[in-house]
N, C-alpha and C positions, 0 to 999 in steps of 0.2 A: 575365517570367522563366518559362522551364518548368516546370513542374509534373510532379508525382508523384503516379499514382493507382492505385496495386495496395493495395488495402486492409492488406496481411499484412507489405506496409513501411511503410506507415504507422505503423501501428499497433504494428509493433515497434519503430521506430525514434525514436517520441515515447516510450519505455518509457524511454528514457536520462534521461527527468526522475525515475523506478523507480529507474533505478540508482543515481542522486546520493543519494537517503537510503540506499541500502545503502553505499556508500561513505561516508558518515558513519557507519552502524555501527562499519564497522570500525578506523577512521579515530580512534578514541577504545579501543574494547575493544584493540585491537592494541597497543598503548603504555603500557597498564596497568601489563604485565611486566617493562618497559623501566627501568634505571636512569636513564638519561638524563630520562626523561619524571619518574621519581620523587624527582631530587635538579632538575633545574630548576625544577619548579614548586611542591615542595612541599607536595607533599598529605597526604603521611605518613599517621595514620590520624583525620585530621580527616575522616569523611567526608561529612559534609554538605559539604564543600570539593569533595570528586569530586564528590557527587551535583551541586552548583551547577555545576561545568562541565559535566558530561553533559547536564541539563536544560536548557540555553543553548540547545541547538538546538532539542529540542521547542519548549520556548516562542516560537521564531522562528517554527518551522513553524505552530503555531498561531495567530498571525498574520496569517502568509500565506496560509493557507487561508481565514480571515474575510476577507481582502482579494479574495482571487481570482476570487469570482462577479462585485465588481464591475470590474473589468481585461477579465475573460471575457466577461462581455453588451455592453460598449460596444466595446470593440476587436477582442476575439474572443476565441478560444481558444488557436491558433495565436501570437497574440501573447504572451497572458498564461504561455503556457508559455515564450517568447524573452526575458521579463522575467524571468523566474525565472531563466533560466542566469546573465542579468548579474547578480543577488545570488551568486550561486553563484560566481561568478570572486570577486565584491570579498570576499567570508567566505572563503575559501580564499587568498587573499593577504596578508589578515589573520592569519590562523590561520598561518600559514608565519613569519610575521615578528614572531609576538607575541612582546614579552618576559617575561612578565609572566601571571599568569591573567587580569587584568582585557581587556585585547588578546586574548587566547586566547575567554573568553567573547563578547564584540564580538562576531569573527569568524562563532562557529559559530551565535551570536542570526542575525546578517546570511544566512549560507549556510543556515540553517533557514528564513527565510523564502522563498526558493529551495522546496526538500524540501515546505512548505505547497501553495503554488503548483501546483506539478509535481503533486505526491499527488493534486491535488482534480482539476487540468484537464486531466491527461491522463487519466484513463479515460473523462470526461466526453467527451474529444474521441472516444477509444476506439468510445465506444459510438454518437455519433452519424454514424462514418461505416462502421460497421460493418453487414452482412444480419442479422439476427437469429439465421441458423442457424452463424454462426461467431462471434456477439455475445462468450461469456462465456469461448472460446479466447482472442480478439483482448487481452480486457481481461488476461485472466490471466498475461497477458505481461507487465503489469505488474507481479508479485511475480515471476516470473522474474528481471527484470529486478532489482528489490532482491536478489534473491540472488545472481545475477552479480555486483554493485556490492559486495558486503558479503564475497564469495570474492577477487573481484580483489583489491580495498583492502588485504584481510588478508593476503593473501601479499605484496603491495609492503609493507605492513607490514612483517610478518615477516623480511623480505628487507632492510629498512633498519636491523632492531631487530638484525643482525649486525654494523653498522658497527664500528670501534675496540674490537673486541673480545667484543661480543656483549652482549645484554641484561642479564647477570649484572656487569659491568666497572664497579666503581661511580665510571669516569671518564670514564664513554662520552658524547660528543659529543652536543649537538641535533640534529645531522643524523638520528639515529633520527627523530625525529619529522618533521624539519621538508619531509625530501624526500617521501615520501608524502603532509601535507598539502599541496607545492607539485604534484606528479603530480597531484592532485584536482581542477585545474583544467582540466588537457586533454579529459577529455566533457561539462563544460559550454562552451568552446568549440564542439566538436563538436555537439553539441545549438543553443546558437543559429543557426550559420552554416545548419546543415539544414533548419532551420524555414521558412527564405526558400523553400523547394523544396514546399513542403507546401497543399494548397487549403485553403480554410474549411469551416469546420463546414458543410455544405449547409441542415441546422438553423439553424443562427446567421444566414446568409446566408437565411432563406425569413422568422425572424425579426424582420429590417430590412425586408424587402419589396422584396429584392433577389431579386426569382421565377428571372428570367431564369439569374442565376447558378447560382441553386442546382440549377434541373434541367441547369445544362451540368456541374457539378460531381458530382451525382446518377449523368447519365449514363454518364459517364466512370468513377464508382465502379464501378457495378454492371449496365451495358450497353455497357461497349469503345464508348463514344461515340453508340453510338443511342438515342437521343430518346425513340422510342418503344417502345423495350423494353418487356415485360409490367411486369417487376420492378420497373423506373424507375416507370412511369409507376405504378403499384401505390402505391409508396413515395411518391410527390409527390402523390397526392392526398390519403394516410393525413394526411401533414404540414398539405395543406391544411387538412383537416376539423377535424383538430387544433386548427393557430393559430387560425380564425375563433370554433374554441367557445369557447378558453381568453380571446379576445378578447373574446365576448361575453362570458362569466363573469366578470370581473374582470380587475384589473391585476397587475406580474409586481412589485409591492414585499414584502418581506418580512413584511406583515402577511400574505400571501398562505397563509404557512408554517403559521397558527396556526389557518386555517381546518380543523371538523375531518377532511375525507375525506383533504385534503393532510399533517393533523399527524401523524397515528398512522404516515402513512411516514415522516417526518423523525425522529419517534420511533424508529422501527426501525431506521433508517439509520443515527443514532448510535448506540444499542445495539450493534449491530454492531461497529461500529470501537471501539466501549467495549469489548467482552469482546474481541476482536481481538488487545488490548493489555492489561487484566485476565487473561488467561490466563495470561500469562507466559513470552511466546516472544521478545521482547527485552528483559527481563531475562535470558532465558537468552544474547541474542545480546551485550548490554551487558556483563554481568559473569561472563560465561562463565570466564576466567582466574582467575577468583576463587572460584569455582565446583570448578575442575578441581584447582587449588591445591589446597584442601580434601581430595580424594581421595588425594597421596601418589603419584602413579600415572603415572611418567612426566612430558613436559617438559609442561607445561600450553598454551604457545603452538601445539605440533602438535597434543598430541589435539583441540585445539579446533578447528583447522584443519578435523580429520576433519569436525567437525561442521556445516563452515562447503559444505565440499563438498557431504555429504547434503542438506543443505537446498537448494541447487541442482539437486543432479539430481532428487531427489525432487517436487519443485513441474513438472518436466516430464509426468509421470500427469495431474497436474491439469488440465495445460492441455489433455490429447487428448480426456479424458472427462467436463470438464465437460458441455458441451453436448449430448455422451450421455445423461449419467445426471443432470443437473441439480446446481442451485444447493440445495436444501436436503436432499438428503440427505449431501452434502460436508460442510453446518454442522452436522447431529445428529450425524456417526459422527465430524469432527473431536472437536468438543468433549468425549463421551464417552470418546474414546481418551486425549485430554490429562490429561483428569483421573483417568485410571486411573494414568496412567505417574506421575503428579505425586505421587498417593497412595503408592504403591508405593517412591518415590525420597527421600518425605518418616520416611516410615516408617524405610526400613534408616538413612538418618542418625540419628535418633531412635534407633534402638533400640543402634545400633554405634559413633555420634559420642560424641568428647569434647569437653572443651574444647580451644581449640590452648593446647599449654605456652609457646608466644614462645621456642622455642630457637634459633628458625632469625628473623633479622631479616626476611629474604625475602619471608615472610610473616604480617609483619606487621596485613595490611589482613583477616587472616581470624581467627574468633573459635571456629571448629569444625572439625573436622577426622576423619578415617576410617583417617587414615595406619595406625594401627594394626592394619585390616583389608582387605590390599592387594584379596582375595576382592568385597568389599562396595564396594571402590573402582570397582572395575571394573563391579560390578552396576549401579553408580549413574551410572557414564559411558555405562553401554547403555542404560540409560533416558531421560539427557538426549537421546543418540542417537534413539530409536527418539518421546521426545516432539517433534524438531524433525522428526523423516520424518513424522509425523501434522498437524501444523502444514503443512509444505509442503503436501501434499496435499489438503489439505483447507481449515480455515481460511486461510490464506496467501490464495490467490488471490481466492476466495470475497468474502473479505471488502471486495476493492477491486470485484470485478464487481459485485455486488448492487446496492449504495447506488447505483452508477453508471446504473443501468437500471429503477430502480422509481419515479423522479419525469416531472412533465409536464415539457414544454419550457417551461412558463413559468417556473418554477421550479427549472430543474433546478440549473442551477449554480450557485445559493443553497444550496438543499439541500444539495448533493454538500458545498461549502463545507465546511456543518455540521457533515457528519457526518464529513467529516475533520480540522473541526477539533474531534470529541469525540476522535478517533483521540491528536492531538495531546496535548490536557488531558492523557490519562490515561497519555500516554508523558512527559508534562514530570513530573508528580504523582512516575510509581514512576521516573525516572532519579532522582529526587532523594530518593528515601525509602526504594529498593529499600538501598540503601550503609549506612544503619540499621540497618534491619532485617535485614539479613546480620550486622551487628555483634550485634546484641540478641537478635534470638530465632531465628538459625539453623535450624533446622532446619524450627522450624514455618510460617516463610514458607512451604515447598514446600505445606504441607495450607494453609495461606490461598489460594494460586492453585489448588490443587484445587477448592476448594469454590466460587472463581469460576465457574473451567469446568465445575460440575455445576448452577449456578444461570445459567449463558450454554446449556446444555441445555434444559433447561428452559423457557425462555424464548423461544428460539428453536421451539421444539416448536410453542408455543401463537399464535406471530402470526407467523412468517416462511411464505409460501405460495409454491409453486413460480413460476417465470418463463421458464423458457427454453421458446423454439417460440415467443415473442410478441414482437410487434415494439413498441420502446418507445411508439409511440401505445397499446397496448393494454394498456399497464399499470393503466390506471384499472378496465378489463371485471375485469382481475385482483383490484385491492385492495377496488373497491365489488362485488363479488357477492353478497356476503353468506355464502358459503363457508368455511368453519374454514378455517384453515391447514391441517392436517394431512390436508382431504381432496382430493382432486384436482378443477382447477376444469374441467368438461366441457364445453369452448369451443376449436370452429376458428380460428385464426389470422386476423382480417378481410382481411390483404395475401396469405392466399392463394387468398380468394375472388377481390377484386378481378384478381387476376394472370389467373384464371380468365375471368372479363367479358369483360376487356381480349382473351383473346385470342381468345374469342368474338366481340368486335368490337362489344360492346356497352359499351363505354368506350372515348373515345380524347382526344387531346390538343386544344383548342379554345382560341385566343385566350389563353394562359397557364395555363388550368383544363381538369381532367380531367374528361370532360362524360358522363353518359347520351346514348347515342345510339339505342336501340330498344326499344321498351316492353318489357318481360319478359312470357313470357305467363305 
């Protein structure tokens, strides 16, 4: 079968396993509003009921993401991403036809395992078929891509939540819900039937000690099919040098994680995806209607909309300037900015919230409100605004590129696993406690995710060190130097030496290995 090797569709076009958990965002926050979704299932203001169906997926996902390194190292990458769609089809057929919460949870457990999967191994794939000087664009297409999934979804949403009279119609049909869950199924079709078009990881394939493949795979990536390209040949010996040491250093099983030069990244890696989701940008995207409700201010399903948009376009800055301006200072000015916005949004509720009087059934599932100050209403919708354009821009993409590009290849797709599956835990935790705690102490959840994101500052200050300009063999030069974080590590790129050799003619391709050919003087 033909193949496809422009890196910029690759790499955009496995991002559709990105979009399938944004379309689960919304795919849930969308039908919040919905009478339909609120007289057939009964959630009323049980909400540890909501929080158990919203966590249904995380907890899938976190599964799948523990599953996925091993899918990924024996079958590949490529695959384990074509496995994930078909959970994604059966939890979406499910969820379409559930009657019942118990069917409805099934479903989104099954389609989260999907969302695991997808999260862990496509940046993984991302980054290994990616040049290093377009590495942390290519991945960043990955939160693009959740935010496309999570904008589309919610306007099918939206668009269904008119049916037989509109959201407010407390006669209105399943069809609100049921036709947007059964839509959710057409880009994981799309997504596997594509995959067949896709090469292997050239990684994964040099891995097995499939050589041959992977520099025809190499070649084709990153020299329009010549062999001997600088770049190519550059890139397949890095690889080589690579596998032979991490071969001689030990074996690729997950004791491997705990040794310490490899743990302190694995550490980092989940950290990351911890505060990612400790911040509090999908809790703003989960219960955003309930949120907006609260304000008094308008129909809560559009201004949300607004916000479903800004985070879309906004996450586009990200992707042109990562690789300008780099991976950490995207993570000190995100975090800083969140929790400015959080403080500030937690505060005017505090100081202007009441309690809700329950005049209005409607709104029921809310326990504080601002209604009374339409002024502070709006103050507080520009914030949740201007907290997701900070997020887009900054933490959003970041958070999937990093993890994806600071382990060895022996290791990587364990790792990555990991740290997406800490991403998971702590999305399964707040869908399920965030509905609580909106009920219970209102207003101060916003200074609790503040004080996350000044302690994910912080922290990040002190052990995240820059990466972009190195090619993923070079990550080890990066994390063993002995270098703070915070200071810049003073080291050329080793693939733009060798590129350098090569075309000196002092490196060329011999017998499957890239050989010394003339003394240096």
């Amino acid at each position: 079968m033909k193949k496809i090797y422009n890196v910029y569709f690759l790499c955009g076009f496995a991002t559709l396993g990105g979009g399938l958990f944004g379309f689960d965002i919304s795919s849930m926050s969308g039908v919040l509003g919905t009478q339909a979704y609120t007289n057939y299932f009964q959630v009323g203001s049980g909400q540890y009921k909501q929080g158990s169906i919203t966590c249904a997926m995380p907890f899938g996902s976190l599964v799948g993401a523990l599953c996925s390194s091993f899918i990924a190292d024996r079958y590949s990458r490529v695959t384990a991403i074509q496995f994930s769609s078909i959970l994604w089809i059966i939890g979406s057929i499910l969820m379409c036809a559930s009657n019942g919460i118990a069917l409805l949870v099934v479903g989104r457990v099954i389609a989260g395992g999907c969302v695991g999967i997808a999260s862990a191994m496509v940046p993984v794939y991302q980054a290994e078929v990616a040049p290093k000087e377009i590495r942390g664009r290519v991945i960043s297409l990955q939160q693009w891509a959740i935010t496309w999934g999570i904008l589309i979804q919610y306007f099918i949403q939206y668009g269904a939540s008119n049916v037989d009279g509109g959201p407010d119609n407390p006669t209105q049909s399943t069809a609100a819900f049921r036709i947007p869950w059964g839509i959710q199924m057409i880009p994981g079709f799309i997504l596997f039937f594509g995959m067949f078009f896709f090469p292997k990881s050239p990684r994964w394939l040099a891995s097995k000690d499939r050589w041959e493949e992977a520099l025809d795979v190499l070649s084709r990536l990153h020299g329009n099919g010549n062999r001997n390209h600088p770049k190519v040949l550059a890139q397949y010996k890095e690889i080589q040098e690579a596998l032979a040491f991490d071969r001689e250093q030990s074996s690729t099983t997950f004791a491997e994680l705990t040794k310490p030069r490899i743990f302190k990244r694995v550490i980092l890696g989940m950290s990351l995806q911890m505060w990612s989701q400790l911040c509090g940008m999908n809790v703003m995207m989960y219960y955003v209607v309930y949120q907006f409700q609260a304000t008094g201010t308008g129909s809560p399903l559009l201004t949300a909309s607004i916000q479903y948009i800004l985070n879309t376009a906004l996450t586009l800055p990200a992707i042109l300037y990562l690789d300008k301006f780099g991976r950490r200072p995207a993570i000190l000015i995100g975090f800083s900015l969140q929790a400015l916005f959080l403080y500030l949004e937690g505060a005017l509720q505090g100081a202007f919230g009441s309690p809700n009087p329950r005049t209005d059934p409607k709104l029921d599932a809310i326990t504080w409100t601002v209604a009374d100050h339409p002024a502070v209403g709006k103050a507080i919708i520009a914030l949740s605004y201007l907290f997701v354009c900070s997020f887009a821009t900054t933490i959003g993409p970041t958070s999937w590129t990093y993890p994806a590009e600071i382990y060895p290849a022996k290791v990587r797709a364990k790792a990555v696993s990991l740290a997406t599956a800490s991403n998971w835990i702590w999305n399964c935790l707040l869908a399920l406690f965030v509905p609580p705690l909106l009920w219970s102490i209102n207003w101060k959840m916003y200074m609790i995710f503040a004080a996350f994101n000044t302690a994910a500052f912080v922290h990040m200050f002190l052990t995240a060190p820059e990466t972009k300009g190195y090619t993923l063999e070079e990550m080890d030069d990066v994390f063993d130097s002995g270098v703070p974080a915070w200071r810049k590590l003073n080291k050329r790129s080793r693939m733009d030496e060798l590129e350098r050799e090569i075309v000196e003619g002092n490196l060329k391709l011999e017998g499957g290995s890239v050989r010394q050919t003339v003394e240096k003087v």
